[in-house]
N, CA, C and O atoms as a printed pandas DataFrame, in Angstrom:
     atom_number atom_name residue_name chain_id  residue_number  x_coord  y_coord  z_coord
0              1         N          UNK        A               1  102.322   79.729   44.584
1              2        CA          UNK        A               1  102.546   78.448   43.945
2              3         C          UNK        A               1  102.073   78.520   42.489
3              4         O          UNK        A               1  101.162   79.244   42.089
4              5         N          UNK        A               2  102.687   77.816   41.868
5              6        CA          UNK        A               2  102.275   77.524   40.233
6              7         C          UNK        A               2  100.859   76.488   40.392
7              8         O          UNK        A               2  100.360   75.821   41.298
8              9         N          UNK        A               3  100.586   76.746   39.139
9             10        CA          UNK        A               3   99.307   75.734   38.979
10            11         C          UNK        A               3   99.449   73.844   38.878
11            12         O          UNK        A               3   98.656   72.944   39.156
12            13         N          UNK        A               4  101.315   73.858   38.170
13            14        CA          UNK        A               4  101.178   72.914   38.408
14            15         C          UNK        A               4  101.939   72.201   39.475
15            16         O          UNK        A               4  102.068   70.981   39.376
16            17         N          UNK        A               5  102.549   72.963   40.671
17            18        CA          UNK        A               5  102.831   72.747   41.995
18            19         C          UNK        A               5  101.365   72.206   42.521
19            20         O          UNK        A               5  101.075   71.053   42.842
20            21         N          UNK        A               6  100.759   73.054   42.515
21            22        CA          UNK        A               6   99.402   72.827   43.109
22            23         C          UNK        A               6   98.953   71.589   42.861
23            24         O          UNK        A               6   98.828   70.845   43.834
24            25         N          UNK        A               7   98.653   71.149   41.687
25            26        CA          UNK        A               7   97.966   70.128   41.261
26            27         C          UNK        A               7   99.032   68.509   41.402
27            28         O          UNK        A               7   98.702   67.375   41.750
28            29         N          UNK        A               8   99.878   68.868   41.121
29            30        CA          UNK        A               8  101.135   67.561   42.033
30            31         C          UNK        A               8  101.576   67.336   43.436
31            32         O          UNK        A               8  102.079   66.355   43.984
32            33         N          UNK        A               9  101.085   69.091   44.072
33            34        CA          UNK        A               9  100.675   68.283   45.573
34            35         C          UNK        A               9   99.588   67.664   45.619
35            36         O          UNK        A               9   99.404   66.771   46.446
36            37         N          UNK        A              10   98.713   68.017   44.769
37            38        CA          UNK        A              10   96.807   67.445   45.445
38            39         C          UNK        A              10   96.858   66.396   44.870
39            40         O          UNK        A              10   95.958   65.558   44.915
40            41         N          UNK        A              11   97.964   66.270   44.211
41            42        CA          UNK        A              11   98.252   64.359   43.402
42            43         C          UNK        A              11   99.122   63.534   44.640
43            44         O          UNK        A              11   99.085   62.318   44.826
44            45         N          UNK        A              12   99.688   64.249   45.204
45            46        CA          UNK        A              12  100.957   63.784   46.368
46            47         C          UNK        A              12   99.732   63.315   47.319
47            48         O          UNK        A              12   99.653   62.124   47.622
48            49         N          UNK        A              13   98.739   64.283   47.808
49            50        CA          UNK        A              13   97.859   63.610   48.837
50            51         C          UNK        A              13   96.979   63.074   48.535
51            52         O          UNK        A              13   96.670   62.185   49.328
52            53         N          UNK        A              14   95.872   63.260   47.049
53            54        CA          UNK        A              14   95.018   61.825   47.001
54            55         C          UNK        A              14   95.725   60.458   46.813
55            56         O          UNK        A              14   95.221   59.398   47.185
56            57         N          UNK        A              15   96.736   60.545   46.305
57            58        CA          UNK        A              15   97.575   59.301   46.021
58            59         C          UNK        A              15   98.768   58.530   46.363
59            60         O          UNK        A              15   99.441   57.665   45.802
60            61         N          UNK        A              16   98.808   59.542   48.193
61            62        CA          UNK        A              16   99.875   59.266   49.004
62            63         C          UNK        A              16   99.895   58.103   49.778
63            64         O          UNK        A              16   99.631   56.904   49.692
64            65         N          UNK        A              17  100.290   58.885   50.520
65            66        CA          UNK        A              17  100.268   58.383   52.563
66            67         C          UNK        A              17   98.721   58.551   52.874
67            68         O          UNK        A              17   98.183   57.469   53.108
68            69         N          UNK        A              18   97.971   59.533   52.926
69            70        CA          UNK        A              18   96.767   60.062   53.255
70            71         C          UNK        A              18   95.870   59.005   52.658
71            72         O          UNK        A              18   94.868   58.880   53.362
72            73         N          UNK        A              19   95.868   57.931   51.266
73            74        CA          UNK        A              19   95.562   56.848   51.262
74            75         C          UNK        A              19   95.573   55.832   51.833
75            76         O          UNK        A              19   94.607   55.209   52.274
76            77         N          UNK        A              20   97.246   55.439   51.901
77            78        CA          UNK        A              20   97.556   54.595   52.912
78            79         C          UNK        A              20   97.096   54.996   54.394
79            80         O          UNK        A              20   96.554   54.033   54.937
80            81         N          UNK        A              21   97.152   56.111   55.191
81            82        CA          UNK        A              21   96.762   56.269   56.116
82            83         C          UNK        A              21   95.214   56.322   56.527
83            84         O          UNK        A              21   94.914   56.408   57.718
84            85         N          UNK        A              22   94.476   56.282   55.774
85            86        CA          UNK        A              22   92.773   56.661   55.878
86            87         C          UNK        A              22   92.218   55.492   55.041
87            88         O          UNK        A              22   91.093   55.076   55.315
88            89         N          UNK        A              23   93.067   54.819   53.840
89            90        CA          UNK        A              23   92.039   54.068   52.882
90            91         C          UNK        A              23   91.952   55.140   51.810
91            92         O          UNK        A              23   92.542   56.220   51.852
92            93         N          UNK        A              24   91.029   54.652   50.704
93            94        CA          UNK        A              24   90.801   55.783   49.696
94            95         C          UNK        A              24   89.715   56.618   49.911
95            96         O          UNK        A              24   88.856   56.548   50.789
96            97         N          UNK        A              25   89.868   57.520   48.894
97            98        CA          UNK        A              25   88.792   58.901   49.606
98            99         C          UNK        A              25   87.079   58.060   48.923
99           100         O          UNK        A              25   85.990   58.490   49.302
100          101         N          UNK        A              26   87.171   57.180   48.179
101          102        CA          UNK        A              26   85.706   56.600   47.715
102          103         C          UNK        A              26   85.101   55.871   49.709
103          104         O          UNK        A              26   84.012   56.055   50.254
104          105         N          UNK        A              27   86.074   55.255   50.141
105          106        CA          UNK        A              27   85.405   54.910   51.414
106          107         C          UNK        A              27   85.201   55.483   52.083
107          108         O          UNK        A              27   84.116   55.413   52.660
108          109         N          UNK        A              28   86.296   56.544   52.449
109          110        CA          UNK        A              28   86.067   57.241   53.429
110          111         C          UNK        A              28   85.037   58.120   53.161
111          112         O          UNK        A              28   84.164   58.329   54.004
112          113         N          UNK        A              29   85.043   58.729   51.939
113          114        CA          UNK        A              29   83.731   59.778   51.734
114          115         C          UNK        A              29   82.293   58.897   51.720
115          116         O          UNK        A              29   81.253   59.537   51.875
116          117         N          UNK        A              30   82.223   57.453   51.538
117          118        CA          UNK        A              30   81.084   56.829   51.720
118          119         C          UNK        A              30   80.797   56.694   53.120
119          120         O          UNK        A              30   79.694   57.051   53.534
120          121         N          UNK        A              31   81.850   56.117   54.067
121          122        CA          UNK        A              31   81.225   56.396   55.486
122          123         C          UNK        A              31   81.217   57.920   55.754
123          124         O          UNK        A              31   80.311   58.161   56.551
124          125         N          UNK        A              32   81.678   58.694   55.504
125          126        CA          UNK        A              32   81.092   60.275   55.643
126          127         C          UNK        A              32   79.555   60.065   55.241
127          128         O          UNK        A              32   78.594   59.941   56.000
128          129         N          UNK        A              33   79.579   60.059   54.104
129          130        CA          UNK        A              33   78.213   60.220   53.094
130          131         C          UNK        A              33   77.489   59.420   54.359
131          132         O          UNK        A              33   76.889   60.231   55.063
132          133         N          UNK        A              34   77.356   57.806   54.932
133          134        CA          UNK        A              34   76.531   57.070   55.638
134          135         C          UNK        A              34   76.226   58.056   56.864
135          136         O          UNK        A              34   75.027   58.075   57.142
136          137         N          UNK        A              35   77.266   59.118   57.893
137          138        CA          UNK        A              35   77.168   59.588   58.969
138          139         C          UNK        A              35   76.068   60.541   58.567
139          140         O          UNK        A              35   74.922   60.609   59.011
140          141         N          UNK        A              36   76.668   61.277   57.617
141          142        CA          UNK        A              36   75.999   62.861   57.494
142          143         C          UNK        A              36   74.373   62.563   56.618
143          144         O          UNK        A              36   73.548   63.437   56.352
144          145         N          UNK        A              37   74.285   61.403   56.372
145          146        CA          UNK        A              37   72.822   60.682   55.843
146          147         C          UNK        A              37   71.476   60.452   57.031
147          148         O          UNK        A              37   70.283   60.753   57.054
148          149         N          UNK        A              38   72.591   59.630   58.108
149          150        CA          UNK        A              38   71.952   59.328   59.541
150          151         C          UNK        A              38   71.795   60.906   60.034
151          152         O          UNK        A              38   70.612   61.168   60.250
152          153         N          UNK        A              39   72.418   61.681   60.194
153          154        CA          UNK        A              39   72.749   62.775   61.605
154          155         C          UNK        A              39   71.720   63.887   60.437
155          156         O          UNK        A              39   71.096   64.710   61.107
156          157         N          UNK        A              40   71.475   64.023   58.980
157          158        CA          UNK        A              40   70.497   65.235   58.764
158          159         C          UNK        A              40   69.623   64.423   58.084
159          160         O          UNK        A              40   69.010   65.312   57.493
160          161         N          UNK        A              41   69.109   63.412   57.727
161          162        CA          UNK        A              41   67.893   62.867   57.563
162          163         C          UNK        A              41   67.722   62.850   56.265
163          164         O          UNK        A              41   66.546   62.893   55.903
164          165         N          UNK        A              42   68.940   62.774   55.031
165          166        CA          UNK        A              42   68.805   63.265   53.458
166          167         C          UNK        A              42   70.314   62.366   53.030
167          168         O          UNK        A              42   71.454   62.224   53.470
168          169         N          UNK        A              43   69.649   61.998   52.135
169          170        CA          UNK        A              43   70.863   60.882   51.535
170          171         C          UNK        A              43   72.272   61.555   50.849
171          172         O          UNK        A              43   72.056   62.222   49.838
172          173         N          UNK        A              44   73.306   61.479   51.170
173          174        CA          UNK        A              44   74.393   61.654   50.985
174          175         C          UNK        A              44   75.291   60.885   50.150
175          176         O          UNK        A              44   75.346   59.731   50.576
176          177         N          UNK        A              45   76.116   61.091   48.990
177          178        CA          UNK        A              45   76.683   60.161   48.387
178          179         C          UNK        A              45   78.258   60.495   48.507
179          180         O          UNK        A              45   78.776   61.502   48.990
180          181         N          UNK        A              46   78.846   59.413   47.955
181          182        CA          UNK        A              46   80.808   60.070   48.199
182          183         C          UNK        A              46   80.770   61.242   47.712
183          184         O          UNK        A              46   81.340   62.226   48.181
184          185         N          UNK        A              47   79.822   61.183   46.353
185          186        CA          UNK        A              47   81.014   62.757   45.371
186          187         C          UNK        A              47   79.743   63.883   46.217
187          188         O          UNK        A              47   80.080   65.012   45.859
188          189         N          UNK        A              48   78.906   63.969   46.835
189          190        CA          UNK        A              48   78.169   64.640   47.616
190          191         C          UNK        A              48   79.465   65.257   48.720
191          192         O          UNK        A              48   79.691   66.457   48.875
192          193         N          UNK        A              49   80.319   63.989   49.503
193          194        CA          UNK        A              49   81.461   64.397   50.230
194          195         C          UNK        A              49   82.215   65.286   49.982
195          196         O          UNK        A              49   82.430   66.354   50.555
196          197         N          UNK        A              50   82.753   64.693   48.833
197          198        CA          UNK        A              50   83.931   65.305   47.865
198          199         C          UNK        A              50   83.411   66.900   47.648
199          200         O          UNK        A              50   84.061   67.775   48.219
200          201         N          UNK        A              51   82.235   67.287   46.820
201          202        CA          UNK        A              51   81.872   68.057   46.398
202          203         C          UNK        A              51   81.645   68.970   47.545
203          204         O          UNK        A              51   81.721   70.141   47.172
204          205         N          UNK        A              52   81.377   68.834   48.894
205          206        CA          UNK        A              52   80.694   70.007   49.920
206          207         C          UNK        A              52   82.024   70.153   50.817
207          208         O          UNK        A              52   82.223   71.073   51.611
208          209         N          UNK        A              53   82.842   69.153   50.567
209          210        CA          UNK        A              53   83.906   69.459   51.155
210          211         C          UNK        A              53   84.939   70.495   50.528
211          212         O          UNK        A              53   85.827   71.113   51.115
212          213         N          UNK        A              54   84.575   70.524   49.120
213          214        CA          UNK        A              54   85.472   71.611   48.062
214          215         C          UNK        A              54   84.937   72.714   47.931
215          216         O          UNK        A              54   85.359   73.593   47.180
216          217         N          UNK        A              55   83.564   72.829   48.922
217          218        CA          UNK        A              55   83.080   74.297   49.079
218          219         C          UNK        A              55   83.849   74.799   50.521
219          220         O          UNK        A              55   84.546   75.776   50.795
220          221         N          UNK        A              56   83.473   73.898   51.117
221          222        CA          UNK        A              56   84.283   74.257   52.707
222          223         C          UNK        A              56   86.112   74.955   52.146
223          224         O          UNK        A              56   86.691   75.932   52.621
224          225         N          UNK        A              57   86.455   74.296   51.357
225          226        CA          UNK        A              57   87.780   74.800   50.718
226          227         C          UNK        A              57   87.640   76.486   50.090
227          228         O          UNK        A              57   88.426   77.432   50.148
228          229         N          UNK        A              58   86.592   76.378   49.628
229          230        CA          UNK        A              58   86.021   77.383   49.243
230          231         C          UNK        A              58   85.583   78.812   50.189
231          232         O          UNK        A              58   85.886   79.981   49.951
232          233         N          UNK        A              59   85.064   78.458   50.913
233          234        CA          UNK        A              59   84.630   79.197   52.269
234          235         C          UNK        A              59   86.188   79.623   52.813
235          236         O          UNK        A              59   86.556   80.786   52.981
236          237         N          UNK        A              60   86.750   78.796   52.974
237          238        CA          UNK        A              60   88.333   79.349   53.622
238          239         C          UNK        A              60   89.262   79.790   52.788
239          240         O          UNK        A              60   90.388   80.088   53.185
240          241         N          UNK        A              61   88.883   79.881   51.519
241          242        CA          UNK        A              61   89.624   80.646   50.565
242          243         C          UNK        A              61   89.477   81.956   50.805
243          244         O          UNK        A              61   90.350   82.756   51.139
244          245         N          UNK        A              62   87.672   82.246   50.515
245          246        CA          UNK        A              62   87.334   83.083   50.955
246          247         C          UNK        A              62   88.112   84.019   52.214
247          248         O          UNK        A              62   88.546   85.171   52.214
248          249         N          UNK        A              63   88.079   83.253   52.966
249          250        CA          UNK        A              63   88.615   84.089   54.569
250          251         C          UNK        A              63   89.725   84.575   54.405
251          252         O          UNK        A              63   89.821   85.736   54.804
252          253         N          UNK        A              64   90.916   83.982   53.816
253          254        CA          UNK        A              64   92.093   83.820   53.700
254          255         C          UNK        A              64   93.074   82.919   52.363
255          256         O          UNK        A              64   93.147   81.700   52.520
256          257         N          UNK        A              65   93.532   83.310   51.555
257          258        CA          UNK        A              65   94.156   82.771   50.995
258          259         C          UNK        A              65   95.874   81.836   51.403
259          260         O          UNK        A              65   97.023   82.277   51.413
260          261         N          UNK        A              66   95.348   80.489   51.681
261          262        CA          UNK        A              66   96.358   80.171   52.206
262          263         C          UNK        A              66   96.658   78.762   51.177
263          264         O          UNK        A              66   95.788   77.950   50.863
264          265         N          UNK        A              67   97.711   78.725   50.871
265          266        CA          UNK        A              67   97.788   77.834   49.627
266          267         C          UNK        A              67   97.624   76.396   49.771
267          268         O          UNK        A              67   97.416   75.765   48.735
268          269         N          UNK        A              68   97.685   75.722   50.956
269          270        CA          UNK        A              68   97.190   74.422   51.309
270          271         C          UNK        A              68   95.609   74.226   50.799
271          272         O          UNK        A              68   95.283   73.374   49.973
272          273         N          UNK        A              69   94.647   75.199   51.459
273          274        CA          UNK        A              69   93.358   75.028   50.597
274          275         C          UNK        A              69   93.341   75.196   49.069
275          276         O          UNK        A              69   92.402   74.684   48.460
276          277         N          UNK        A              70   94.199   75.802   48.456
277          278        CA          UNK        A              70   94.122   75.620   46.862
278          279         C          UNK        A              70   94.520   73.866   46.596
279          280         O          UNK        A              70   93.754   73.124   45.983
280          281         N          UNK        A              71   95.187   73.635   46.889
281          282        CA          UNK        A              71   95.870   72.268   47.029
282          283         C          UNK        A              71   94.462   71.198   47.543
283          284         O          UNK        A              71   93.876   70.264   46.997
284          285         N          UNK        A              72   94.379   71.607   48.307
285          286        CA          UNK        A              72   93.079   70.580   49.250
286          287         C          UNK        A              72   92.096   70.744   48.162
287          288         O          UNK        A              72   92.049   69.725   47.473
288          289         N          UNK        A              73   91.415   71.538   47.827
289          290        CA          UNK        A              73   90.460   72.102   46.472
290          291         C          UNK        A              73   90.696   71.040   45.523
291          292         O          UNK        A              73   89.941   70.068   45.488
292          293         N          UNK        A              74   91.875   71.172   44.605
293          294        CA          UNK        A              74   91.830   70.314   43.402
294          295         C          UNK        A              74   91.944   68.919   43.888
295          296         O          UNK        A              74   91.470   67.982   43.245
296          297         N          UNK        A              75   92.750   68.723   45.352
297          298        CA          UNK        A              75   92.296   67.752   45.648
298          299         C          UNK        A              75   91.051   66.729   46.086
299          300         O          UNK        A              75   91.179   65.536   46.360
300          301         N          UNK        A              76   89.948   67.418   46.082
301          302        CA          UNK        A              76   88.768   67.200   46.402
302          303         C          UNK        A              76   87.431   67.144   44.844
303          304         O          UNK        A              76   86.350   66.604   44.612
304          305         N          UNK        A              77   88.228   67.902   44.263
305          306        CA          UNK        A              77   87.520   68.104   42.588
306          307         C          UNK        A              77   88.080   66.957   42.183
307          308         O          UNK        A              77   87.272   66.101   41.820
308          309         N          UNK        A              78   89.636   66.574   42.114
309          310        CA          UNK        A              78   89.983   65.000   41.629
310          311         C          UNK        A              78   89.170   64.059   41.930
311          312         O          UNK        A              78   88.279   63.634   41.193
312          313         N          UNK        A              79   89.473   63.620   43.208
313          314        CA          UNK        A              79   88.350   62.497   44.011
314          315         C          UNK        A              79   87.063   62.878   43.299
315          316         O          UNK        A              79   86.677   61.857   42.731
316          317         N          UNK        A              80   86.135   63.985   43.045
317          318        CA          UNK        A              80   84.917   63.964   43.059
318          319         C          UNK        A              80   84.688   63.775   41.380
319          320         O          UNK        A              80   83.612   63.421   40.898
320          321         N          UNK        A              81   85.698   64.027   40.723
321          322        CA          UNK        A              81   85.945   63.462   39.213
322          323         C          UNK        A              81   85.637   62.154   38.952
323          324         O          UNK        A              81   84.775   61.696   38.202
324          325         N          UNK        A              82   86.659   61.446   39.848
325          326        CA          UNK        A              82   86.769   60.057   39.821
326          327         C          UNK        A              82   85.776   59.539   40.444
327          328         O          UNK        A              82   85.608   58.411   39.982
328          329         N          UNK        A              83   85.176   59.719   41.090
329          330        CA          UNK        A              83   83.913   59.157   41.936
330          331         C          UNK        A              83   82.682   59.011   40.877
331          332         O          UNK        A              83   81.892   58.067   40.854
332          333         N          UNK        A              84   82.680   60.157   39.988
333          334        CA          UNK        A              84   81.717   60.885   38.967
334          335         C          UNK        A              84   81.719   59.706   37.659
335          336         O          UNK        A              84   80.714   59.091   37.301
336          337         N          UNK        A              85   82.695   59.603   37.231
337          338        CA          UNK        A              85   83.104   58.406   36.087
338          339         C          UNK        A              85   82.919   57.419   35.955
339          340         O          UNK        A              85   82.563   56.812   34.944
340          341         N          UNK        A              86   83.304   56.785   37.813
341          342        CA          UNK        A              86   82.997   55.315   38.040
342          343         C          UNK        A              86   81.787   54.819   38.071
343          344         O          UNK        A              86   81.363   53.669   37.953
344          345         N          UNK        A              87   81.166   56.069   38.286
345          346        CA          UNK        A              87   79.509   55.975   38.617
346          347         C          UNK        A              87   78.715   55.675   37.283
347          348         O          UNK        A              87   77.647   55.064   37.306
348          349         N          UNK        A              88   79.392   56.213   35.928
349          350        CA          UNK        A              88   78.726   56.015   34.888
350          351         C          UNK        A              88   78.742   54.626   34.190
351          352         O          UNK        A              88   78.082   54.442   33.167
């Protein structure tokens, strides 16, 4: 894939269906952030979500290069952009 295939799918799914279907990734990564706060005892924030989830992308890059995780990646650096901004 091109770089900017890549980055207009990871625009297709933060700003799809996967919205409409889940809500936006600021909630959903906040009730993440609330679970994974309760279940290891250390405060968790959305772009905390965003951000450990774009290592997990990372980790399976590692294993295998399969171009959905490049895609999932910038999609997870977007969200954690935007999470980052709003915050200021």
């Amino acid at each position: 894939m091109k770089r900017a295939e890549i980055l207009e799918a990871a625009r297709v799914c933060v700003c799809g269906e996967r919205e409409q279907d889940y809500g936006s990734p600021e909630d959903s990564f906040g009730l993440i952030a609330q679970l994974w706060t309760a279940y290891m005892g250390t405060l968790f924030t959305s772009k905390d979500v965003a951000m450990l989830m774009a290592l997990l992308k990372v980790a399976r890059i590692k294993a295998g290069d399969k171009a959905d995780s490049f895609v999932d990646l910038a999609g997870y650096a977007a969200c954690a952009g935007e999470i980052a901004t709003a915050e200021r």
